[in-house]
FIGU-355742 format. One record per residue (C-alpha): residue number from 1; residue in one letter; y, x, z. Coordinates in steps of 0.001 Angstrom, whole numbers, plus 500000, padded with zeros to 6 digits. Last residue first. Layout:
<nodes>
num:residu:yy:xx:zz
NUM:A:Y:X:Z
...
</nodes>
This chain:
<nodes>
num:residu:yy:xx:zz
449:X:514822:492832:481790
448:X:514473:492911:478089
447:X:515724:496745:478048
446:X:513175:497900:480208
445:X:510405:496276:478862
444:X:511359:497192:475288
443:X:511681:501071:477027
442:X:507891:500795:478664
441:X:506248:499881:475205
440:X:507878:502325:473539
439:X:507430:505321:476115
438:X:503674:504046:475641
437:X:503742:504503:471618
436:X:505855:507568:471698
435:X:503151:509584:474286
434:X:500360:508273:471586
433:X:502197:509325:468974
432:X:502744:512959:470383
431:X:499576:513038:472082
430:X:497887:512743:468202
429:X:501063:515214:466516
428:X:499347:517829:469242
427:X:495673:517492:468623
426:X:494018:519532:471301
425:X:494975:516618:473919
424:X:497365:515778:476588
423:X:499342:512713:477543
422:X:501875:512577:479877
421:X:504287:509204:481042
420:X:506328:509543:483914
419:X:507971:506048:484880
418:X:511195:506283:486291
417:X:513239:505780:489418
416:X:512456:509033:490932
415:X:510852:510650:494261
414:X:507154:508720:494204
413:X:507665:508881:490580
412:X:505715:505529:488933
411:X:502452:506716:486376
410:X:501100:506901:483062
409:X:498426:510002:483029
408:X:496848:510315:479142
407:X:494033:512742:478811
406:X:492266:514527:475902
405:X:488808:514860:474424
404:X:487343:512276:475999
403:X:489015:510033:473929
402:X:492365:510617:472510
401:X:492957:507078:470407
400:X:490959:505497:473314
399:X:493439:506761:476048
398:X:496312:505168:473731
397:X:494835:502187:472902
396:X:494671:501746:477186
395:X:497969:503105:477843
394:X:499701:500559:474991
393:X:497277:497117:476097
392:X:498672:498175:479974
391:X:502122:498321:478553
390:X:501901:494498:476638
389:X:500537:493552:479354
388:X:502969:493987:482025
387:X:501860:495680:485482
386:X:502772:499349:484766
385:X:506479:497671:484471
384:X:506219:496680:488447
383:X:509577:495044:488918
382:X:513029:497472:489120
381:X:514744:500640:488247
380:X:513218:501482:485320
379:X:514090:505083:483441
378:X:511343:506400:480929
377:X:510405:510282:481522
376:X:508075:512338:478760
375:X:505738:514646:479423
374:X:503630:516318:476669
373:X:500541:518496:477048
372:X:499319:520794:473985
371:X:495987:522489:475960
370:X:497094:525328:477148
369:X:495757:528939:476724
368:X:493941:530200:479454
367:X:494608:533418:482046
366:X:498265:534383:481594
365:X:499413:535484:485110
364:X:498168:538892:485141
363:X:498705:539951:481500
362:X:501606:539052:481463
361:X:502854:540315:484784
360:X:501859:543599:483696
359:X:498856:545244:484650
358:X:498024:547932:487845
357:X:495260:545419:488697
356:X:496266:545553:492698
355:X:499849:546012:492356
354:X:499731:542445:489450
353:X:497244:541006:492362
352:X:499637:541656:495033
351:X:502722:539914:492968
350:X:500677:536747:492533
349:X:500194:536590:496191
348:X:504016:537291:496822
347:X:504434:534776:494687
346:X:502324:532328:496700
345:X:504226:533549:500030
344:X:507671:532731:498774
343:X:506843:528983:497003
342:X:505413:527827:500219
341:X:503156:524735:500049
340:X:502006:523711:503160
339:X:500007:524230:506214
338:X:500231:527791:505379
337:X:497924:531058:505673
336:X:494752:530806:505257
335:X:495452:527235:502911
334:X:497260:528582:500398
333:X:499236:525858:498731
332:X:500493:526451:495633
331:X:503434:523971:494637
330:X:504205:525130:491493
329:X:505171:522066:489070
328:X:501784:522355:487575
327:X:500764:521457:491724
326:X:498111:523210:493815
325:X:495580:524191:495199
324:X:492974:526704:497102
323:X:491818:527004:500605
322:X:489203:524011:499922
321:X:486775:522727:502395
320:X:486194:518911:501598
319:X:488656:516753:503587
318:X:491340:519679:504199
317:X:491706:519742:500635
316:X:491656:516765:499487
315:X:494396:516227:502312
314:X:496215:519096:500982
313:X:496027:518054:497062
312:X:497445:514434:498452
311:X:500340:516328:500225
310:X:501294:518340:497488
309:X:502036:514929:495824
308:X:500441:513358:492444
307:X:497204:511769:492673
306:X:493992:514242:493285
305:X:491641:516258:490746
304:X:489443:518592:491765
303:X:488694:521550:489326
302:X:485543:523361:489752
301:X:484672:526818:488728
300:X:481535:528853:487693
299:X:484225:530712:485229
298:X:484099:528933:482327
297:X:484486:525652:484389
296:X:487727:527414:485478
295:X:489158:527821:482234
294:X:488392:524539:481508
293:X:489519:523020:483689
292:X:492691:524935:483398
291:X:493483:524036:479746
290:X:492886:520282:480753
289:X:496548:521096:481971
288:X:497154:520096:485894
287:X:499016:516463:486012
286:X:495974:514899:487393
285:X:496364:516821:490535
284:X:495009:520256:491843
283:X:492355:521401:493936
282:X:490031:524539:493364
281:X:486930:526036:493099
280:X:483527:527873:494239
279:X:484582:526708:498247
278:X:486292:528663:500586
277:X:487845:531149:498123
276:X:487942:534857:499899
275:X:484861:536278:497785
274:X:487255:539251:496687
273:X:485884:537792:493036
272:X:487097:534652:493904
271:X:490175:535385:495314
270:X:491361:537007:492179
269:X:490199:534424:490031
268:X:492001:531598:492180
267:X:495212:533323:492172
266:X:495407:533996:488478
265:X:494243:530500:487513
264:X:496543:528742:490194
263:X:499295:530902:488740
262:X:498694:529940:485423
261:X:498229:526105:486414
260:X:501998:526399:488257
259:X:503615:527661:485447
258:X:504049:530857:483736
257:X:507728:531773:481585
256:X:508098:533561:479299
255:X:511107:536935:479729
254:X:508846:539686:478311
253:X:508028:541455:481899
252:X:506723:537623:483098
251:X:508477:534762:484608
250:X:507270:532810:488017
249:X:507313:529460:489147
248:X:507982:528747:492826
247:X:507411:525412:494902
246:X:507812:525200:498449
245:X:511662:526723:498238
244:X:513575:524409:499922
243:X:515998:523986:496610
242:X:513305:525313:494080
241:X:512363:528944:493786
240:X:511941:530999:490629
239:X:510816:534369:491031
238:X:511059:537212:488030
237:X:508710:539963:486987
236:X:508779:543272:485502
235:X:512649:543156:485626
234:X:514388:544420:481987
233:X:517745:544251:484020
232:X:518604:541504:481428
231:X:515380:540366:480227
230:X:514988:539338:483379
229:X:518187:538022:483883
228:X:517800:535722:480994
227:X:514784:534511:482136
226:X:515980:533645:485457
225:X:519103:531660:484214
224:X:516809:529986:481748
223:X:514519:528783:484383
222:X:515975:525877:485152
221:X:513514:523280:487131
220:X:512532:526925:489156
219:X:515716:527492:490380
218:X:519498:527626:488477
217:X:521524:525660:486308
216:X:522287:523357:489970
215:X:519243:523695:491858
214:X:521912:523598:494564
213:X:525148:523897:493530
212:X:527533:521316:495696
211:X:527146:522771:499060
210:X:528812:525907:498211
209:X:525181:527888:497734
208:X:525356:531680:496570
207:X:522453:532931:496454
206:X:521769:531573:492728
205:X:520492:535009:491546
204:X:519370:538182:493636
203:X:517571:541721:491914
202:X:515333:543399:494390
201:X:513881:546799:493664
200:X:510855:546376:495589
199:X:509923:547865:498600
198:X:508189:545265:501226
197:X:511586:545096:502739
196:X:513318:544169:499969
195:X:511029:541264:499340
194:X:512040:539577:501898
193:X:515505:540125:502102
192:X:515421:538653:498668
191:X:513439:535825:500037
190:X:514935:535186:503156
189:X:518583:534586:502445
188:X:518597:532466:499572
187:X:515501:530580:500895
186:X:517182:527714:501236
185:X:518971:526409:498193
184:X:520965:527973:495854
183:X:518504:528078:493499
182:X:516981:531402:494713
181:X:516103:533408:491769
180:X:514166:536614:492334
179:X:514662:539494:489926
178:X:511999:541594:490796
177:X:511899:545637:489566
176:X:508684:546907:491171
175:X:507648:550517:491458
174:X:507430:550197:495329
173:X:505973:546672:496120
172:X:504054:547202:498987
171:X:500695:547345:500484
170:X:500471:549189:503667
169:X:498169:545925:505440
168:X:497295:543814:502995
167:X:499521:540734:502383
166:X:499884:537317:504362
165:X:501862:539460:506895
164:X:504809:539694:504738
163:X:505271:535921:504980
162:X:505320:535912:508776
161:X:507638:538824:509359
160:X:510068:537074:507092
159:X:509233:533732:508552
158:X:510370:535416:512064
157:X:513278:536998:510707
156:X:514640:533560:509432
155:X:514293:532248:513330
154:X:515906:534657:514495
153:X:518517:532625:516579
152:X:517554:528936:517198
151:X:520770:526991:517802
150:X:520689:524051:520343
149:X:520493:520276:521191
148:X:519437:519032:524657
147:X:517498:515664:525508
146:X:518895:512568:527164
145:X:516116:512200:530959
144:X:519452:511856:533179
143:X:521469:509689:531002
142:X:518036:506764:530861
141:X:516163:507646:527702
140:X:516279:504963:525268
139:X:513184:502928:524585
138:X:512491:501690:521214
137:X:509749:499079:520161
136:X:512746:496280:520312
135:X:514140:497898:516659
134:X:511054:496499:514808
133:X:511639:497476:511798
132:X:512233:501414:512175
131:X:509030:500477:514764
130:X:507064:499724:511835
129:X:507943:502608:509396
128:X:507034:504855:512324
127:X:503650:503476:512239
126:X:503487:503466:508009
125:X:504483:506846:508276
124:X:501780:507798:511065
123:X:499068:506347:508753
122:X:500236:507663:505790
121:X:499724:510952:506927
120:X:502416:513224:508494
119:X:503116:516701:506993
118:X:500799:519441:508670
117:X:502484:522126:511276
116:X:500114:520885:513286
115:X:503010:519795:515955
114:X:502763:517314:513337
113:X:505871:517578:509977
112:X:508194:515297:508681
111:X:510445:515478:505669
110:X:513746:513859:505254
109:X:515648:513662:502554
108:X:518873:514088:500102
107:X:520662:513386:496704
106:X:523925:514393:495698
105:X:523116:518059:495549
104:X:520563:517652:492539
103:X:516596:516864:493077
102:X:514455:520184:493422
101:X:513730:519464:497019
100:X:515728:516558:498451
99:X:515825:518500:501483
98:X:516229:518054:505664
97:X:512863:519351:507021
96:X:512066:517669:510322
95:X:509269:519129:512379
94:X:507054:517283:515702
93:X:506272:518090:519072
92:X:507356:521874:518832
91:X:505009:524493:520498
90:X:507309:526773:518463
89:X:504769:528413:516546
88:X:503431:525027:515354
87:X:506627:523572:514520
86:X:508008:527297:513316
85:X:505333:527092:510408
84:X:506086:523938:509016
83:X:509752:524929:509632
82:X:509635:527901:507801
81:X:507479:526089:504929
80:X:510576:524112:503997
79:X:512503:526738:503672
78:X:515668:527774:505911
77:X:519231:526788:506229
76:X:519683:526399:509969
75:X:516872:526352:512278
74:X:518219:523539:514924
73:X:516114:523158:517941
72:X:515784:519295:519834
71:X:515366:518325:522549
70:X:513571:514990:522871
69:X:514455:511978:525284
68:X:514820:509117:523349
67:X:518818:509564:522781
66:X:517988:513312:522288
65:X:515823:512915:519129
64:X:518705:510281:517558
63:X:521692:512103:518292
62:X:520183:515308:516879
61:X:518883:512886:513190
60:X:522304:512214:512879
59:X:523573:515442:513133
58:X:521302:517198:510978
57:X:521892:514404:508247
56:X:525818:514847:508234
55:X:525226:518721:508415
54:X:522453:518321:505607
53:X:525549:516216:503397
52:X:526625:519277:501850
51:X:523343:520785:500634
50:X:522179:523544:501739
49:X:518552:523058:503062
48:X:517646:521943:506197
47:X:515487:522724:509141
46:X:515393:520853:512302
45:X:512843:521533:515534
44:X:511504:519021:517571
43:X:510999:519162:521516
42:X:509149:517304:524283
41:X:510208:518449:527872
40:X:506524:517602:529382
39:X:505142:514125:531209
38:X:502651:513443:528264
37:X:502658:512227:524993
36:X:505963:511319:523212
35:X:505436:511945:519311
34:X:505970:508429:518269
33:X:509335:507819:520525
32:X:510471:510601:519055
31:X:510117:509681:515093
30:X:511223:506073:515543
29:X:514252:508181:517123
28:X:514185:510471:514775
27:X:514075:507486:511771
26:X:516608:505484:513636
25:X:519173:508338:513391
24:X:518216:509352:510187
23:X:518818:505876:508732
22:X:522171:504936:510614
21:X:523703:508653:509432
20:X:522675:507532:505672
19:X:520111:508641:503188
18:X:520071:505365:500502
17:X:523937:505564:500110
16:X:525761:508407:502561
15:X:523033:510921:500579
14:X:521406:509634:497159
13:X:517604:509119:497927
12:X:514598:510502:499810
11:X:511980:510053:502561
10:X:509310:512063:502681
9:X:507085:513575:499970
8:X:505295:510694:498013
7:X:507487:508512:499418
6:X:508491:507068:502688
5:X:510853:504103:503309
4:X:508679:500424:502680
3:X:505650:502142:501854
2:X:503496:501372:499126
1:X:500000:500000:500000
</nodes>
């Protein structure tokens, strides 16, 4: 069942319109009151990205821990995956991430973690969903029991330390030119630092945030910045982080770029031969290439699919054994070391395995060869268009027209108003009509309503 306010990652929408000071409020204290077990001083800790309206967000969501009783301990600007791990290092009760991801500045969210340092299930959404209806289910603290709000200091040194520590012991990245683009999000301060430290020559772009720029011509959903450096400073490999920095995408010595799938390949090859997968495969959604399957089937791997959302791919995950998975988009979640996906510590996988095989990024990161996918984006802002029959007859002459031989995904963003239509197959001008003939179908819809 869909939720009334949580998403496929969060809560999200346009700041001071769907996000506003009322929201965040109600949703720590729906938040609070669900994480209070025991007699202790509970605490949560709040992370954000840079966008302008996190301070109006951060301080919302502070009056709203302390009025039930929680104190609360602000990070700063820092990645998403800092404050999944500084919840559980913390002894924290529960983690807020303020970040609309890769969205622009205008939008916003709110992310949850456990004192796991796991992102809530449905289950605990759809609890805390209820008691943001059902105002009477709160209890204010009485003025005695009101929690306390402070600054964490060190906190970005500590997910430094922490992401370094994912590598071999003495390996570094002497040798390395690395441009590493930060979208002018969160990690702008953490990952070059980062990666500085373990010896590279570090080139920085979009570090700069104002509030305003975030993912803005910059960050892993535009590359072209990156790429251009690259080729630039003639780097032998360039990062590309999104706003809170979960996802990356990396591009090679020659200035292409490699995808989430690519990396997923690399990574899971690697491991496997060190013997350090879990399980003889890998998870990823239905939006992975058909290109990966079957690289993987060719080498004695499995591909799991899961619905769209990092969080899905980590609950498959978790279920049956996996340490490996991912998203297209470049979520990579590594399950030995994170409880979510953390754009900084995959690439710094990737980068140990280009050290280790003494090859260029190229080489490293390009394992299969694509099947021709195409994704294409049709706006509706209201009804259930996936519903109409005219649509359904479209998706279902369209997966007969590629057959087994190719795919077609038609599905509603869990973070956008629009429908997200890919289809994949080894006949390119075949997915192209087929993609056409759905995006029809869902545009006369659109326009009729």
């Amino acid at each position: 069942m869909a939720q009334k306010y949580f998403g496929t990652d969060g809560i999200r929408g346009i700041a001071n319109a769907a996000i506003t000071p009322e929201l965040a409020m109600k949703v720590a204290q729906a938040t609070g009151v669900m994480f209070q077990r025991g007699e202790y001083r509970h605490r949560a800790v709040i992370g954000k990205d840079t966008r302008l309206s996190g301070y109006m967000i951060e301080n919302a969501l502070v009056a709203g821990f302390t009025s039930v009783g929680i104190d609360v301990l602000l990070l700063g600007p820092v990645p998403t995956p800092a404050v999944a791990l500084l919840t559980r290092s913390m002894r924290a009760d529960v983690g807020v991430m303020i970040s609309a991801s890769h969205n622009r500045y205008e939008d916003n969210g709110i992310k949850l973690f456990g004192p796991d340092g796991f992102k809530l299930p449905d289950a605990i959404e759809a609890k805390i969903e209820a008691v943001l209806d059902q105002p009477s289910l709160l209890k204010l603290s009485k003025p005695a029991d009101i929690g306390r709000a402070m600054r964490v200091e060190g906190d970005r040194a500590r997910y430094i330390e922490f992401a370094k520590r994912t590598l071999k012991r003495n390996l570094t990245f002497d040798g390395l030119r690395i441009v590493v683009d930060c979208a002018n999000g969160a990690a702008y301060k953490v990952a070059p630092e980062a990666l500085w430290e373990l010896g590279a020559d570090v080139v920085s772009i979009g570090v700069e945030p104002d509030g305003f720029n975030i993912n803005r011509d910059v960050g892993s959903t535009a590359p072209e910045a990156l790429v251009k450096k690259v080729r630039e400073v003639r780097a032998d490999i360039g990062i590309a982080l999104d706003g809170d920095a979960d996802r990356v995408l990396i591009v090679d010595e020659a200035g292409k770029l490699v995808d989430g799938d690519q990396l997923m390949a690399a990574i899971a090859q690697s491991w496997n031969d060190d013997g350090r997968l879990s399980r003889p495969g890998i998870v990823a959604t239905i939006m992975s290439n058909l290109g990966l399957e079957r690289y993987l089937e060719g080498h004695g791997l499995s591909l799991a699919r899961t619905a769209v959302g990092d969080r899905y791919v980590l609950e498959h995950m978790r279920q049956q054994g996996f340490n490996l998975g991912g998203e297209q988009s470049g979520h990579i979640i590594l399950l030995d070391h994170c409880t979510t996906g953390d754009g900084l510590v995959a690439a710094l996988q990737v980068m140990a395995i280009v050290k280790q095989q003494d090859k260029p990024v190229s080489q490293v990161c390009r394992r299969f060869d694509p099947v021709p996918q195409l994704l294409r984006n049709v706006r509706f802002k209201a009804g259930r268009p996936l519903a109409d029959a005219g649509v359904a007859r479209a998706i279902e002459d369209g997966r007969e027209k590629l057959g087994k031989g190719g795919r077609l995904v038609v599905r509603a963003s869990g973070t956008e108003p629009v429908i997200r239509v890919m289809g994949e197959g080894d006949k390119l001008d075949l997915v192209e009509r087929v993609v056409d003939d759905v995006c029809a179908a869902l545009t006369a819809l659109a326009e009729a309503a």
